[in-house]
N, C-alpha and C positions, 0 to 999 in steps of 0.2 A: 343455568338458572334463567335470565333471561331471552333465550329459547322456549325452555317449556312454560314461562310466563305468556308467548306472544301464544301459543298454542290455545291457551286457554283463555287468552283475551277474543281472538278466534271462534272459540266457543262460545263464551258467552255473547258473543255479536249475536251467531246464529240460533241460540237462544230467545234473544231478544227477538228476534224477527217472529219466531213462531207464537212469542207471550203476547204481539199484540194481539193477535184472536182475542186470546183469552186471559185479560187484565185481571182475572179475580185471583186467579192462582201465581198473580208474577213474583210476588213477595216471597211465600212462602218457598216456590221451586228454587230461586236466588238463594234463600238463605239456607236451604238444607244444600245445596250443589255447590256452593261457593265462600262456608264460614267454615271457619271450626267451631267448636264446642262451646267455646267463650263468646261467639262474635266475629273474631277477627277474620277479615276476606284472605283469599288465598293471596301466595305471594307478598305478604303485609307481617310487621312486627307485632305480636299483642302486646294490649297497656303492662303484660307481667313480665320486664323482662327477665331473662335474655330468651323468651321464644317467640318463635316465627312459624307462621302458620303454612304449612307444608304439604297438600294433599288432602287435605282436613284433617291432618295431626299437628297441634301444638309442639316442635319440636328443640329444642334447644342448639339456638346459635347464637353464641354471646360474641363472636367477632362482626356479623351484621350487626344484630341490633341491641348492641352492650349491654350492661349488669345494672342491677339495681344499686344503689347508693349504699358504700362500705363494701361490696364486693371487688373483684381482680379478675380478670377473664384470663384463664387459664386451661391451654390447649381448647379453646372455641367452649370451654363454660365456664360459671362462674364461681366462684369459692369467697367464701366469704374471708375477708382480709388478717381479720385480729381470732379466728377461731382455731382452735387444735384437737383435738381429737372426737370422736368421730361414730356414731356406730349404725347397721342397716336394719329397721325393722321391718316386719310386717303387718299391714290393715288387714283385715279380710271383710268382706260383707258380703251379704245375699240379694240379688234381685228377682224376683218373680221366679224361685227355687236354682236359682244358679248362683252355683258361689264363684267370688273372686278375689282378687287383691290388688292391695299398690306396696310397694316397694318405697321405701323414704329412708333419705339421709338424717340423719338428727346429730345435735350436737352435743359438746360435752358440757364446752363455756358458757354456749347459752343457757342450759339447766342453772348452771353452778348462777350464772347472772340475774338470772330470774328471782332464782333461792333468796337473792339479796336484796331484792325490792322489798323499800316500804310499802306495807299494807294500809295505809292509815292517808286521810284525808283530814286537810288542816281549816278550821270557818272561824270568821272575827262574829264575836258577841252571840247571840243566842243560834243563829243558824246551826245547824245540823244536817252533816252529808247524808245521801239516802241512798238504799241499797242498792237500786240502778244505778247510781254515779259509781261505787265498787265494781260493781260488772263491767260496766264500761271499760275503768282502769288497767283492769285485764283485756277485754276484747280489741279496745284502741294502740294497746301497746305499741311502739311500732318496730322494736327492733325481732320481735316475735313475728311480729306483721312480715316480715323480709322472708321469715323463714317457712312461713307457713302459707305462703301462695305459692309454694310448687305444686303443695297437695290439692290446693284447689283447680290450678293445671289438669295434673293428673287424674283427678275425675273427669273433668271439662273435656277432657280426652279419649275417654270410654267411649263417652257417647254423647252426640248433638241432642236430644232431648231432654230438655231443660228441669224435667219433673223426673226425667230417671236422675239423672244429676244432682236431685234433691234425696230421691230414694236411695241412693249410693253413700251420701253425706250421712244420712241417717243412720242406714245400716252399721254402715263404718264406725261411727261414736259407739252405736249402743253394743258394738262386739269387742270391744274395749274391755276388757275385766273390769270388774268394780272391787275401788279398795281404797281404805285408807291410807293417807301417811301418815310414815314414823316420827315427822318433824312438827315441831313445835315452833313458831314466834313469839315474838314479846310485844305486847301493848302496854307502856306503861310501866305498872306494878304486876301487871297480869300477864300468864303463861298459856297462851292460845292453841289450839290444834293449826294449825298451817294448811294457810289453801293456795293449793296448785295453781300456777298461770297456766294456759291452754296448750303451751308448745312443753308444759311439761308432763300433762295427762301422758303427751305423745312419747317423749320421753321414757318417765318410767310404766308406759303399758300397764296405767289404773289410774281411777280415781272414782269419787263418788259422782251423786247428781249434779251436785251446784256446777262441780268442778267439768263434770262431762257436760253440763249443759250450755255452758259458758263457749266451749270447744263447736259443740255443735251448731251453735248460735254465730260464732266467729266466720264457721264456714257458710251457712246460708247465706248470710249478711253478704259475703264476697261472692255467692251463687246468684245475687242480683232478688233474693225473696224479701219482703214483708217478714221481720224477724222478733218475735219477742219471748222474752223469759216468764214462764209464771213462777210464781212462789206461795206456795200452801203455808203460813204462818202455822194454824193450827197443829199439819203435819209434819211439820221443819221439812219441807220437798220441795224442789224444782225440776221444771220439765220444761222442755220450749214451744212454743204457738208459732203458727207458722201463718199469715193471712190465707183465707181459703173464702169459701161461699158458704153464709151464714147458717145452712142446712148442717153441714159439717162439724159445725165450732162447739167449741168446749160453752157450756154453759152461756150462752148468746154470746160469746166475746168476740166472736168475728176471724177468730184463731183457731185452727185447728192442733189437737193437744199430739205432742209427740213426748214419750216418756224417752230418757236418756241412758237409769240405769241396767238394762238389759236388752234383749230382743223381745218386740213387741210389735203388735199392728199400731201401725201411723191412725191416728182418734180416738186408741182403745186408751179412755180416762176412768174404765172401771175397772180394774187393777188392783189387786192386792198385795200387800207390801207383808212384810215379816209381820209378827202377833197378829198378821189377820187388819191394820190399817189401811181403810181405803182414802184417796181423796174426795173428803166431800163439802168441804167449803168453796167458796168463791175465793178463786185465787186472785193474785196481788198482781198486775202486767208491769212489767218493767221494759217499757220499749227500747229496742237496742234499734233497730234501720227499718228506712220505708224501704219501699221494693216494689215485685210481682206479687201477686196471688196466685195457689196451687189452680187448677179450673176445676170445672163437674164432670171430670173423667178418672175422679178419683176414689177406684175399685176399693182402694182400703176400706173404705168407710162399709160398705156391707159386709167385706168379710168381718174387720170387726165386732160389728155386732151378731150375725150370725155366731163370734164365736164366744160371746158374751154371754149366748143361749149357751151353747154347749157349755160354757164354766158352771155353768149354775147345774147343767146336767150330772156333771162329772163330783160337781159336791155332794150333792145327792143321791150319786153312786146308782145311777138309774140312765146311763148311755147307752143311746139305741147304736142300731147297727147302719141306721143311716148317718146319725151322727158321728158314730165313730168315723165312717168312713169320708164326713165332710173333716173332721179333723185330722184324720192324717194326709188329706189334701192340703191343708192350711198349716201343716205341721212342715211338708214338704216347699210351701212356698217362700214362708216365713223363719222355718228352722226356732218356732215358741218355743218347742220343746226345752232350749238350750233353759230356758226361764223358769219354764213348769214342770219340768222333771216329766212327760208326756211318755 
């Protein structure tokens, strides 16, 4: 290790010698030849541990650079101390018409621990908690928090660009089935439907909006974006905004809308739900983290609208043949179909 460290210290000297020419591009070449996915330089521990950034893969050495708090390092990884059984699922998502996957551990206990959290925030005299501080509750958790920055690793590790990273995050929630649970809590006097914590969407493989959007919003937020949740009172719907440039955003809000429950293009907010509801109020921003902004290299925004035209084609039962054939390009890229029955 500390061989092929001096190798590449070597390197980068020589590096260095050829960037002062050309000081505009020092940054950038640095940081695409010498980070991983997250940040971290080669040869160096990242803030999650137990990985270490290895060639530009994040890869897990918990005898270097140990476990996160309530873990045990165990044969060079980490296991978490007090957890028992165990099971492996899979993500899938689409980029730019290529499908892929991640592979995650999840637990038993944590579900079961999760299940036992109070839902309920406590205020002296007339105050009243508000819906963001509940979001929060979930998204800050922190014993959730332990379990859920592999996953964000593990994208980080696909790929150094920071916006596929986001498109990945994305894809991955909204291919999540969408579904109710069977479980109910107690407020009170009253018998509540029961809302998921986000390590549990992951768990039982469903949930609805609020629930996947919570999820989604979790991961952005540790993807380093400008993260916020809308909330459609009128339509009982959530989706999440992601900061972007103001051309892009939902209704001037400065967020670009990303729906959570299915596959959909990133800004398409004209979307039809069951009985034919669209959203058409001014949604509610519940800010969850500041961040980055997505840039103006963000191709979604014209296919979706382009395929906004073609919806409106396709209701009216009057699809040309060049349209058909921009939608099974955009069928191909995005995999709508899964949504629209296409």
């Amino acid at each position: 290790m500390i061989f092929r460290g001096a190798i590449i210290l070597v390197f980068a000297v020589l590096i260095s010698l050829v960037l002062v020419t050309y000081p505009s591009i020092k940054q950038e070449v640095y940081v695409k030849l010498f980070t991983c996915g997250d940040g971290t330089p080669y040869e160096s521990c990242s803030n999650i541990k137990p990985f270490y950034c290895y060639e530009g893969n994040l890869v897990v050495e918990a005898n270097y650079c140990g476990c996160p708090e309530d873990f045990i390092v165990v044969e060079n990884h980490c296991e978490y101390d007090t957890l028992l059984g165990s099971k492996l699922i899979r993500l899938n998502y689409t980029l730019r018409g290529e499908d892929g996957f991640i592979d995650l551990l999840v637990y038993d206990e944590m579900a079961d621990y999760l299940f036992e959290l109070p839902r309920n925030l406590f205020y002296k005299g007339d105050d009243r908690p508000l819906r963001e501080e509940f979001k929060m509750l979930n998204i800050n958790e922190p014993e959730q928090r332990k379990l859920l920055l592999p996953l964000v690793t593990k994208i980080q590790n696909i790929t150094n660009d920071k916006d596929d990273q986001f498109r990945i995050a994305v894809s991955l929630v909204q291919k999540i089935p969408f579904g109710f649970s069977n479980k109910t809590t107690r407020f009170g006097s009253y018998t509540l439907e029961y809302s998921r914590y986000s390590y549990e969407v992951l768990y039982d493989q469903e949930g609805i909006c609020g629930e996947k959007s919570a999820l989604l919003a979790f991961l952005l937020k540790e993807l380093g974006y400008e993260t916020v949740i809308f909330y459609y009172l009128l339509e009982n719907h959530e989706a999440v905004g992601v900061k972007c440039p103001d051309k892009y955003s939902v209704k001037n809000t400065g967020y670009c809308f990303i729906e959570t429950g299915g596959s959909s293009i990133i800004t398409d907010e004209g979307l039809e739900f069951f009985g034919g509801v669209k959203l058409l109020s001014q949604p509610q921003i519940l800010f969850i983290s500041e961040g980055n902004s997505l840039g103006y290299n963000l191709y979604e925004y014209s296919d979706s609208k382009y395929f906004a035209k073609i919806r409106e084609s396709l209701k009216d039962g009057r699809i040309n043949r060049w349209e058909e054939f921009k939608l099974n390009k955009l069928n191909e890229k995005y995999h709508i179909e899964e949504r629209y029955n296409l």
